[in-house]
Each structure stands twice: as C-alpha cells, then as structure tokens.
N, C-alpha and C positions, 0 to 999 in steps of 0.2 A: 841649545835651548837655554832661555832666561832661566835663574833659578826662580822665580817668579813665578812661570811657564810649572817648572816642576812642582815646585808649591801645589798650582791648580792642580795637574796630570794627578798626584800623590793624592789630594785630598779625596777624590772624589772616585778613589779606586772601587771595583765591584767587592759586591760581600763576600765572596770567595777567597778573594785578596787580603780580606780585611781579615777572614777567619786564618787564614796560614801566616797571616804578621802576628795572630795574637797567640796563633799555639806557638808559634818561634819567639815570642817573647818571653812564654813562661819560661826557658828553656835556659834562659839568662836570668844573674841574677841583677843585672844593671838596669831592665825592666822591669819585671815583677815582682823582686825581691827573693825568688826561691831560688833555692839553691839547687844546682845539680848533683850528681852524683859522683860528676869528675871532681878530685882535688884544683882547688884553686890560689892563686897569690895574687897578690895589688903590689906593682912595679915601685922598683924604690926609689927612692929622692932622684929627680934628672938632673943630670948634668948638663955643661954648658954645650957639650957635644946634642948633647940631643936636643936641643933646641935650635936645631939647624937638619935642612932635609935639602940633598940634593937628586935631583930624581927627573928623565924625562926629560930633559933640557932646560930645569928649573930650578934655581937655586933658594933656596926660602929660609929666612930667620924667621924664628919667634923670639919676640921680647915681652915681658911683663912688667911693665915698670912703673912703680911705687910713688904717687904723689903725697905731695906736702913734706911732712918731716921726716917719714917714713922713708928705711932704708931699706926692707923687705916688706913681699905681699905679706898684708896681714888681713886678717878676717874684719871685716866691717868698714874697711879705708876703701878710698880712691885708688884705684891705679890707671894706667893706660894699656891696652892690649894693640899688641902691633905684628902683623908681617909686613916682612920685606921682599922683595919679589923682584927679581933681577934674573937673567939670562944668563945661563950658567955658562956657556960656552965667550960672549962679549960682555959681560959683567953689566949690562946697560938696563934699566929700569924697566921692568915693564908696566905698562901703564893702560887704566880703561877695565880694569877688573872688577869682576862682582862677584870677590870670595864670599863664600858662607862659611859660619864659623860659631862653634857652639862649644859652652862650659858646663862641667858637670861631673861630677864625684866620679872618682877613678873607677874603672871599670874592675872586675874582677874576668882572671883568664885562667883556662885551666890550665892545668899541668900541660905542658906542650902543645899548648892552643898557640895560634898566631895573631898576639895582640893587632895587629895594623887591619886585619881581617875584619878582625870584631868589631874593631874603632868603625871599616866600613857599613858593617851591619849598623850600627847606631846612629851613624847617619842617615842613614834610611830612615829608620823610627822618627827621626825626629823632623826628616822632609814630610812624613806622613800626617804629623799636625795633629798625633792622638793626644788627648787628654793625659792618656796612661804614659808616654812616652815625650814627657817633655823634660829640656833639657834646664840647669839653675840658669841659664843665660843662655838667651839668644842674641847673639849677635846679627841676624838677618832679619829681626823681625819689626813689623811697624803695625801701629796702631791706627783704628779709624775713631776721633772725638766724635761725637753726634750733640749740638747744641740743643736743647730742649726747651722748650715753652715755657713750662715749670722752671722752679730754681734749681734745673739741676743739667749735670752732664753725663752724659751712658760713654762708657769704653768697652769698645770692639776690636776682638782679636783676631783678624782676618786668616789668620792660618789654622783653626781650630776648627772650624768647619763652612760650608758654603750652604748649607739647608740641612733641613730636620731635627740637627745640635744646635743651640742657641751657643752663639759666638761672644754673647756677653760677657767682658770679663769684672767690669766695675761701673759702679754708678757713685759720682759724686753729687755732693747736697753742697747749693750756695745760700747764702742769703739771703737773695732775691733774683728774680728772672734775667739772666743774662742776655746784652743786647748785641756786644761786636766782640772779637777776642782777635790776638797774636802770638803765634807762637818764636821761641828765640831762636838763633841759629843753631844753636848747639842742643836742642829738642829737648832741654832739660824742663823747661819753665812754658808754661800757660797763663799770658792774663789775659782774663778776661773781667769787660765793663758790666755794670751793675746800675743803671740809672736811680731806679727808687731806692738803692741802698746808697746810693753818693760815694760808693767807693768799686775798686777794681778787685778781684780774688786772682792770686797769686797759687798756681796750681805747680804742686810736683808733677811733674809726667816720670819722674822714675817707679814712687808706691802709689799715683794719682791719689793724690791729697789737697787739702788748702794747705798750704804752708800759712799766709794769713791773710786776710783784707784789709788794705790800702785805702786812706781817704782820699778820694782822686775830683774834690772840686762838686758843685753844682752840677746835675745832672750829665753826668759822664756816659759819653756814648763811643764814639771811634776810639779806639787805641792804635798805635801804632810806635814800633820801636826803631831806632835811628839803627843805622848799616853797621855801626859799632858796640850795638847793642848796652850803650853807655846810659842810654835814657830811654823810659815809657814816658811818649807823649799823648795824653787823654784829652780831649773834645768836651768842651762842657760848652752843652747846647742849652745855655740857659736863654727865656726868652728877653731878659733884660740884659740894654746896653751894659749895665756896669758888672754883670754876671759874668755875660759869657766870656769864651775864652778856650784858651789849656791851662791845664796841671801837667809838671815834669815832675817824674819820681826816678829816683834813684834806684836802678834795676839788683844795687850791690845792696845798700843797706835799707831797701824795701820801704823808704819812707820819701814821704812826698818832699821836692825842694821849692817849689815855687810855682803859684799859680797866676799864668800872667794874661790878662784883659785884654781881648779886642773886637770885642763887639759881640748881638745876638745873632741868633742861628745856630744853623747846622758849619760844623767844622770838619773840613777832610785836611789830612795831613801828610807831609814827604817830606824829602830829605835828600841833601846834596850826597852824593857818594862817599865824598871824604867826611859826611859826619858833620861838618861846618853851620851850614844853614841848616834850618828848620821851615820849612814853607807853609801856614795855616793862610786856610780860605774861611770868609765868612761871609756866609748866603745873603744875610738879611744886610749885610755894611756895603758888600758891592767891591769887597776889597782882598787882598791877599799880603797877609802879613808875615815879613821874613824877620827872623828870631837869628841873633850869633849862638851859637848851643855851647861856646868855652864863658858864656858872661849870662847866658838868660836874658839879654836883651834884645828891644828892637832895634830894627837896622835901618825898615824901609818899609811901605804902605803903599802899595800899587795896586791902583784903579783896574780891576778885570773885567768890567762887565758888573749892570745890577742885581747879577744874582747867579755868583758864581757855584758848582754844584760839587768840581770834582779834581782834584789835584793829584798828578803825577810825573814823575820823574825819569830824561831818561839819559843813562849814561853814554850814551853814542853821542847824540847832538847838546853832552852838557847843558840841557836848560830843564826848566820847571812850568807843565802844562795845564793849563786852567782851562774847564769848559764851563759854560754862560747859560744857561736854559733858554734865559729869556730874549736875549741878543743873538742866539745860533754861533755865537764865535767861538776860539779855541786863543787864550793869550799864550803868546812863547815867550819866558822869561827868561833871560839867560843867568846863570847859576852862578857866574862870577864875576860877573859887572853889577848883577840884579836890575838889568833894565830889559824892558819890554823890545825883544827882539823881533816879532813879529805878532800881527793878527790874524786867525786865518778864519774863512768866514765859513762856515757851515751851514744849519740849518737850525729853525727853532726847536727845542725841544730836547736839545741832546744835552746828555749828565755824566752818568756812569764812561770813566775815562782809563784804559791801562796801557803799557807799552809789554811786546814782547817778550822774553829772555834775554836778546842779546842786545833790546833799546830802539832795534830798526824801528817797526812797526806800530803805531798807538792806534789805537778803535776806542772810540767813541760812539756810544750808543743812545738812540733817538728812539724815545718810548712812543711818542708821536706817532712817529714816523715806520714805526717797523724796519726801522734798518741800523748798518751800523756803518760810519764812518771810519775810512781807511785814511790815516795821515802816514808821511813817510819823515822819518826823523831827523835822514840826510836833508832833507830840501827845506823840512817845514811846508809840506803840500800836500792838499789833499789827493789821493793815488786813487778810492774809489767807494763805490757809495752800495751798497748790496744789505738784499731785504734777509732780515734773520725772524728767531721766531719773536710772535707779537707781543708787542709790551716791552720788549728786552731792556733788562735792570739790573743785570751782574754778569762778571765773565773772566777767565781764569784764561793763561796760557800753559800748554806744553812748549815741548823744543818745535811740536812741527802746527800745532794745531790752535789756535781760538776756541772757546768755548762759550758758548753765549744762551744764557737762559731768560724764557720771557715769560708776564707774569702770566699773560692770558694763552698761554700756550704749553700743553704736555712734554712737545719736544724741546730738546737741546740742539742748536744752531752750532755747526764746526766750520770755521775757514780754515784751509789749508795753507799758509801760511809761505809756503814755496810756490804759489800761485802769485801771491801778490808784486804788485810790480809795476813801472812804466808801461803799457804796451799790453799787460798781461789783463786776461778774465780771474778773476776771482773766482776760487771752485771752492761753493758752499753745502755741506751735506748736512744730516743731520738724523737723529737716532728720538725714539721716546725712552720715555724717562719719568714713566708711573702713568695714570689713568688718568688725570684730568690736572688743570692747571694749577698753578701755585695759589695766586689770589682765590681762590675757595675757601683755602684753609685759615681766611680771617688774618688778623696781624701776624709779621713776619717780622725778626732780626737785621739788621743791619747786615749783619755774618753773612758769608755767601753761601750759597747752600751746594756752590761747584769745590770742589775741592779733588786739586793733581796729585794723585796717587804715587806711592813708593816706586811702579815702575813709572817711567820717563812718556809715555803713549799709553796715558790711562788716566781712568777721570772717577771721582766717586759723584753722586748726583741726589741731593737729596729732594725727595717727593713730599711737602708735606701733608698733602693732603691724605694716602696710604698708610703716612708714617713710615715711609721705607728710605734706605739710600741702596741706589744702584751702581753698579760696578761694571764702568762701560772702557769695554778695548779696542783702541783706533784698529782698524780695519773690518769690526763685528758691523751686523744688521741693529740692532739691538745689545741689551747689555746682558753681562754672561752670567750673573746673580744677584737677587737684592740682599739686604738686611733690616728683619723689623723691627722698630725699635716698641718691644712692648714696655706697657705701663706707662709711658710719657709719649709726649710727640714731639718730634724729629724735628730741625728747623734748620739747621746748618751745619758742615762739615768743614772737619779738618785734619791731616794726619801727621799723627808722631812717630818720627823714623828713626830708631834704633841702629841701624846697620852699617858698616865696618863704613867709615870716610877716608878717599886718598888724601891724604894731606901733603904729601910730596909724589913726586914720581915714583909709583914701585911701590910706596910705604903705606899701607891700609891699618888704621888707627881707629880705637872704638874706647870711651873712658865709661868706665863700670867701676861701683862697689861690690866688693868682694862679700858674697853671701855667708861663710861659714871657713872656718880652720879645716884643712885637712891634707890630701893630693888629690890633686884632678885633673881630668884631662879637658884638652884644649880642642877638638877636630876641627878639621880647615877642611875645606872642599873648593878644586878650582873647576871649570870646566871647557878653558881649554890654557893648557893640555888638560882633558881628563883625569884628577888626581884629587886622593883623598888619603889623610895624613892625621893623626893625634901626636900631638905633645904632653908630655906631662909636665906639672907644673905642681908645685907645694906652696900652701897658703899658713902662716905662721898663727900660732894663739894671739890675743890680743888679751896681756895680763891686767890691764884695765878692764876689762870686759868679763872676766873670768871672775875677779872680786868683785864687782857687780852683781854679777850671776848668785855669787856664794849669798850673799842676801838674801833672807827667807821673805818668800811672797806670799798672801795669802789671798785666799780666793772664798766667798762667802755663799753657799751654796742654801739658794731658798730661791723656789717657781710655783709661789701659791698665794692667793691672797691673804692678806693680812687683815685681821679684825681686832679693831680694840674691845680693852678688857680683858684679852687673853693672857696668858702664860704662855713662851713663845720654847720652845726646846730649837736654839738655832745650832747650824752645822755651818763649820767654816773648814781649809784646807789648807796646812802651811806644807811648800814646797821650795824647792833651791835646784840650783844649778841648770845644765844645760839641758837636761832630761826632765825637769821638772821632778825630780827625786823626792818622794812624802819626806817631811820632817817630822820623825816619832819621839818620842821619850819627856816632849816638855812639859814640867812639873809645874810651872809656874804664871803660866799662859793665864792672859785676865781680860775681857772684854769690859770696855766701857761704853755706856751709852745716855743719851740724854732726849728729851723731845725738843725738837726747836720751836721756839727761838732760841730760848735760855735757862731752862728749865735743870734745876739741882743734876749733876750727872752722878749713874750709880755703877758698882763693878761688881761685876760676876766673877768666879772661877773657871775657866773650861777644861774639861776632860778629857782626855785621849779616848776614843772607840777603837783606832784601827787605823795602819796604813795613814797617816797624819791628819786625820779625819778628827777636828776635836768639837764636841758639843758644850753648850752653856744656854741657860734656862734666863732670858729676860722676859720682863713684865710690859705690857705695851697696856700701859692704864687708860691711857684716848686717845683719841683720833688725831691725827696730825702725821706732821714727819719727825724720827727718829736719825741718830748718827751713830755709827758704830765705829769704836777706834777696839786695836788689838796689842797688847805689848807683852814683853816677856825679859825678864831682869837676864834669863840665863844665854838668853840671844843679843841681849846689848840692842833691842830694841825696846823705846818709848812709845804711850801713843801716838805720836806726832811723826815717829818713824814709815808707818806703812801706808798704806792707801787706806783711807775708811772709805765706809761704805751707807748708803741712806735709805729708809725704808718708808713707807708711808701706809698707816692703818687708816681704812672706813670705820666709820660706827659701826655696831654693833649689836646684836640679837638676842634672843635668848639660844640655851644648847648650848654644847662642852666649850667651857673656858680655857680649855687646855690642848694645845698643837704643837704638830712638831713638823717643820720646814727643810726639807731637803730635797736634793735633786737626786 
C-alpha cells in the first residue's frame, strides 16, 4: 500500500478508533504532554553508530548535514536530511522508494521501555493526521494552493482531515487578484502574477508568506520559469504594440532585469531544455519570438500563423509547438536550428497546447470543436482526433493519463495515454467534477483549475462554481473527497510537495530548517520491506539567536476603544528570552508619546504592578493617532530601540474622562 493510500485508510478511521488512539495518547508524554507514572529518560547525544540501521535485508544511513557556513545542525539554519538505502547483502542502491519520515522533539521512554516500539507507536499518530499529534516536520507532506477571486490564496492541508474538520491551514493576502502563478522545482517559491497590481508576489511556501512584490512590466499575466530555474519569464499583455512583451526577473535577487518588446497580445511562454532559448508567442503580431536567455536578446521572429494561441515544448522531438486558432495549424519549430520544421494542419479553433511527461504525446484542444487533437512527437503527425468534454480549455498530464476540463461541461475528460498510438483507438473516460459547469461562475484565471496531485494517478479539480476542489483517483467512478473553500472562491489549483526527493539512486534527500535547539528524533518508515526505525539526532543553540532573545520585548496590552479627552491608565509587558520570561524589577522604565503628525512629545514614568506588567497614565487630549515608544537607561534600551506602537482616539462625549486599557 502507497503511503498515500495509508494517509486515506488512517484519516478516515471509525470513532472507536479514534477514541482508543486518544486514550493511548494520553498515556504518552510525546502526545499529550502528561506524564506517566513510570520513571522516564530522553536518549543521549547519538553517535555515528546510530545513525546507521541494518535490518531485514536493508542497510540505511542517516545523515543530517549542515548547509552554508555551518558545521553542525543548529537551530534556525538549513540543513539537508538524507537516507541512504542500499542492499545489505549486494551493497547496490535501492531505488523507486516512498520513505516516510518525520522530525520531532525526542520522545520520552520509560524506564525499561523499548524505544524502537514507541518510535513505532508515533508513527502511527502521525499517519493518523490528528491535530493533537503532529509532528515539527513532516517530511511526507504536501500542500494543496487554491487560487481565489479575491487577492488572496487559501492553503490546504490534505492530511488533517477529509470532511467535517476544516483542513485549512493559511490564507495569504495579495495585493491585488491573482491571474496565473508557477511554482519552482525545489517547492520552496510561488510566483504568482498580479495584472492590476503590475507586479508578481513572490510567495514562501515554507511559512506561506509574501517574501515580496516584483514590478513585472505592463499588465502581467502568464508566468513561467526556465528548466534552470535561473529566470521568471512574465507575459505583459499590454494592448499596445510598444507595450507588450515580457519582463525577466531575476529568481536570485528578486529584482526585475529587463523588459523586452514584441508586440501586443496575449503571450504564452517555453523553453529549450537546456535553458538556452526562450520561445514567446504573440497573438495579435502573428509571430513567435526566440530570446538567447545568456544575453536577453533576440535571435529570430518566425511567422506562426495570425493568431498564434499556445506554445510548448517537447524534449523527445527537440522542437517548440505553436498552435493558430484561426489557421487550424500546429507550427513545429526546431529548438536548434530555430527554423520551421514542419506545419501540421488541424482544425480551426484549437489553442490550449501540452506534451506528455516523457514529450511522446502533445493534445491540442479545440473549444469549437469539442475535441482534442492527438499529435505524435516522434513523426510530427496527427495520430487522432476524439471528442472530450465541451468547450475544453485546460489540461494537465499524469504518467498514464490526460486530463482535460471544458468550460461548458461538469465533467473532466481522461485519455489514457497507453491507448494512443498508430493503429490504436483512443480510450476516453471521464468522472464529474462538482454540479455544474465552470463558465457559470463568471471570470476565471488564466491558472488551471486541474492540478496533479502529490500521488502520481491523482488529480485535484477545482469547481468554481460550488467553490470546491475535488480529489479524483485514477481508477474511482467519481472523486473520493472535496474541499470547500469557505470565505473566498476557489478558481485554481496547485500543489506544494514537501516530501523526501531521490536525488541519486538509494539517496532520499529533503532540505528543512531546523525548528528549535534540542534532541530529537528522526522516524523513517519503509514499506517494503515493512520497517520502521527512529534515529536520534541533536540540534545545537544558535548563540546569535540566544542574544537576540536576551533582548527585552515589549508588548502593549489595550482591546478597547479609545476616546479623546481622556486619561488613559495604559498597560504594557516587557518579556525576554525563549520562554517569554516577565521582566520585573525596572525602576527606570518611561513611555513616550506624541500625536501625529508632529506634535511636542511628552514622558511618563511606568510602574511595575506584577509579573512584568508595567502601567503609565497618558493624556489623549484629541482625536487623531498617537505613537508610543518605551525605553529604559537600566536595560541599555532607547526609544528607537523597541517596537512602538500606535493608537488612534474618536472624539469624544460627555462621562468619566478617566480609563484604564488592558487585556
């Protein structure tokens, strides 16, 4: 069984199940935090011994190793996480594995408990996908993005629950309504385009954040990033010849390099494999513009048809494919001559263009027409022509499958892809995929709304009309669960996969920051052989981080409205270290504050109450905003040292001039 598979099985256990997981977790204190009654100890520093397991007829290293300048794991750095996985008996690699593997504060074992027991127990918990039992790091897990109408993006955590528990885990806020987005190889980075904002937002996918927004050109719509991941290349569909175009930015230091002209339209974008060429199409010129991507320059300007719609790339037949709406043709470019290798003639009407995984295959989809064109990559020939659902306007590959969505139709169209052929019928099926069709739901993203799931034969499918995405598994009638995306509506998928990557034969490699200083353990799960194994591992202080910490923070405690005129009795809380430990005893502590813009600023005394709770009495004489800074001689902070803080009073009434503001 996939772990995948277990995932599903685990989440979705009876309440019975669910009641005997949670009285066996209080029982631990690696779950619930209570302690038992047996005496217990936390394993000491591992040695190089133990980080090696032979077992089963498998031999497995664990390494943890330290990126950048860093010569041990330390709390807050990079590292790399890696087993190695070789044939105890022929030393030879073994390869095609989908370890599971999870990080998390060292367990506690009793007195004569059997750690490797427990470690299995804990795997368990955290196959099981509870809230209460998650571990600081998952290395198996992936996220589903949901693209939204609104400026914003919903993150979904597919292992937490399948129905009744909302599986939300974040919502981020853009600037303005996002139109296409890419995510990078290494699943760290999401950009996504912003048309009315004129720039791109550069998303962490490790704490899902803006890192920041990119000015990405005139009306920015496609993104798309080169095989090297060296450049984002952004679409500016402006409707003037001297407008449009792309913008390249620079995916290292986040800043745009050059934005280079080739006419108006709409622009789709691809890429030679080696990163070389750059291939932009543009609608309204009639033309397809090749770019050198080591100089930013043009190379070459080939006639495609008037009104080319959809460019891609495929590495089997080396060349670059343009489809024509209005011509019905399909141009074959070749990728390193750059001349027109072939025409192939189709039908009117077709746009939407992809190739398979391994490049055989390209389809071409005819909205017209209700079908989807089968080219063959070896011949440059069309192999067969079969009706998918209507309107069809976007479409994703697996290893075995097509996926093909139409606007005016509920279902999802699947070609099986080991059908197609010389000689061969096409075997087209197909699944629904929400209530009613997509074009109901008014304007729609560039963004696809199909998006290939973390397992290899699985598809996520967004509805927007329900506001749902479904979760469909090649061989099902139907799909096995939705997710609704409340407060916003759903428009497009895409997912961030987290999980251990072979990067050699045998070698499964995942790069994480290290969450916190301590020991912890590391559990590996294979399943065939059936084996399940903890390493421990020690994470060092980071004495930068520690004197960081020692800095007193302060936190300003008031949740009430503010009236001028008043006498304000404020409460603030200075705190330090890792624990957030009160800072008591300061004698000297002085708020200052002033009204803005630039009004005389005055200082108060504040007093100790308790527990580092100190209070100070300002005057809030009118209405406006206020600034509040905090200093203290005997902590070697200024006002310019801490965070201040800003408040803003309404006018004011008659009745007591005098309040006092705490939480």
């Amino acid at each position: 069984m996939k772990l995948s598979s277990i995932f599903y099985v685990l989440c979705c256990a009876t309440p019975l199940l669910m009641t005997q997981l949670q009285v066996h977790a209080a029982e631990t204190t690696t779950e619930s935090g209570a302690a038992s009654d047996a005496p217990h100890h936390v394993r000491d520093t591992p040695t190089k011994k133990e980080h090696h397991l032979q077992r089963d007829g498998v031999d497995i290293d664990f390494e943890i190793l330290p990126l950048g300048n860093d010569t041990i794991p330390t709390e807050g750095k990079l590292v790399d996480i890696r087993f190695r996985l070789r044939d105890a008996t022929t030393g030879q690699p073994i390869s095609g594995q989908i370890p599971g593997a999870w990080l998390d504060v060292s367990q506690s074992v009793p007195e004569g408990g059997d750690y490797q027991s427990q470690c299995k127990d804990k795997i368990g918990y955290y196959l099981k996908g509870r809230m209460g039992a998650r571990p600081l790091i998952d290395f198996n897990s992936y996220y589903l993005m949901v693209l939204n109408q609104d400026a914003s993006l919903t993150v979904i955590d597919p292992s937490i629950s399948v129905g009744g528990i909302t599986s939300t885990l974040s919502r981020i806020a853009l600037k303005r309504a996002p139109m296409d987005w890419v995510v990078g190889t290494n699943n760290k980075r999401l950009y996504v385009s912003m048309p009315n904002a004129g720039e791109v937002a550069v998303i962490d996918t490790e704490n899902f954040t803006v890192l920041t927004n990119i000015a990405a050109g005139p009306e920015p719509v496609r993104v798309a990033l080169q095989p090297d991941q060296r450049y984002l290349w952004v679409g500016n569909d402006s409707r003037h010849q001297e407008l449009g175009g792309v913008t390249v930015i620079d995916t290292q230091s986040l800043e745009p390099l050059k934005t280079l002209v080739t006419g108006a339209g709409h622009h789709d974008i691809t890429f030679s494999d080696d990163s070389r060429h750059a291939f932009v199409s543009n609608r309204d010129a009639g033309t397809l513009t090749v770019f050198d991507v080591a100089t930013l320059t043009e190379v070459a300007q080939i006639n495609t048809g008037p009104h080319p719609l959809a460019v891609a790339y495929s590495p089997l037949s080396q060349a670059v494919y343009v489809s024509d709406g209005k011509e019905g043709t399909v141009t074959v470019v070749d990728a390193r001559s750059l001349q027109v290798r072939k025409v192939i003639q189709a039908e009117q009407g077709i746009g939407p263009l992809r190739f398979s995984q391994d490049g055989r295959f390209g389809i071409v989809l005819n909205t017209l027409e209700d079908s989807a064109t089968v080219i063959d990559a070896a011949t440059d020939e069309v192999l067969h022509s079969v009706e998918v659902a209507a309107e069809p306007y976007q479409l994703v590959f697996t290893r075995s499958y097509a996926y093909i969505r139409g606007l005016a139709s509920s279902r999802v169209s699947m070609i099986n892809l080991l059908s197609l052929g010389a000689g061969k019928t096409p075997t087209v099926q197909s699944f629904e995929a929400g209530p009613a069709a997509p074009k109901l739901a008014g304007s729609l993203p560039l963004a696809t709304s199909l998006a290939p799931a973390r397992e290899d034969a699985a598809v996520y499918v967004v509805n927007p009309v329900d506001n749902s995405t479904y979760f469909y598994t090649e061989g099902m009638n139907a799909p096995m669960f939705s997710y609704l995306n409340r407060g916003h509506a759903a428009r497009a998928a895409t997912v961030i996969d987290r999980r251990l990557r072979e990067l050699e034969p045998g070698v499964y490699s995942a790069k994480v920051k290290l969450p916190a200083a301590g020991k912890f353990d590391v559990a590996l799960m294979l399943n065939q052989p059936q084996l399940t194994h903890c390493f421990a591992t020690e994470v060092a202080i980071d004495p930068a981080l520690v004197q960081r910490l020692q800095k007193p923070q302060v936190e300003f405690l008031w949740d009430k409205p503010l009236v001028a005129g008043t006498s304000v009795t404020m409460h603030l809380r200075l705190t330090r270290g890792r624990d957030n430990q009160p800072v008591s005893g300061i004698d000297d502590l002085r708020v200052r504050y002033f009204q803005a813009p630039s009004s005389r600023p005055r200082e108060v005394e504040a007093l100790e109450i308790g527990d580092g709770v100190y209070e100070a009495r300002v005057d809030l004489a009118s209405a406006g905003a206020y600034y509040l800074h905090v200093a203290a001689a005997s902590l070697r902070l200024g006002f310019n040292d801490l965070p201040y803080t800003s408040l803003r009073t309404q006018p004011g009434g008659k009745g007591d001039r005098t309040s006092t503001l705490r939480k």
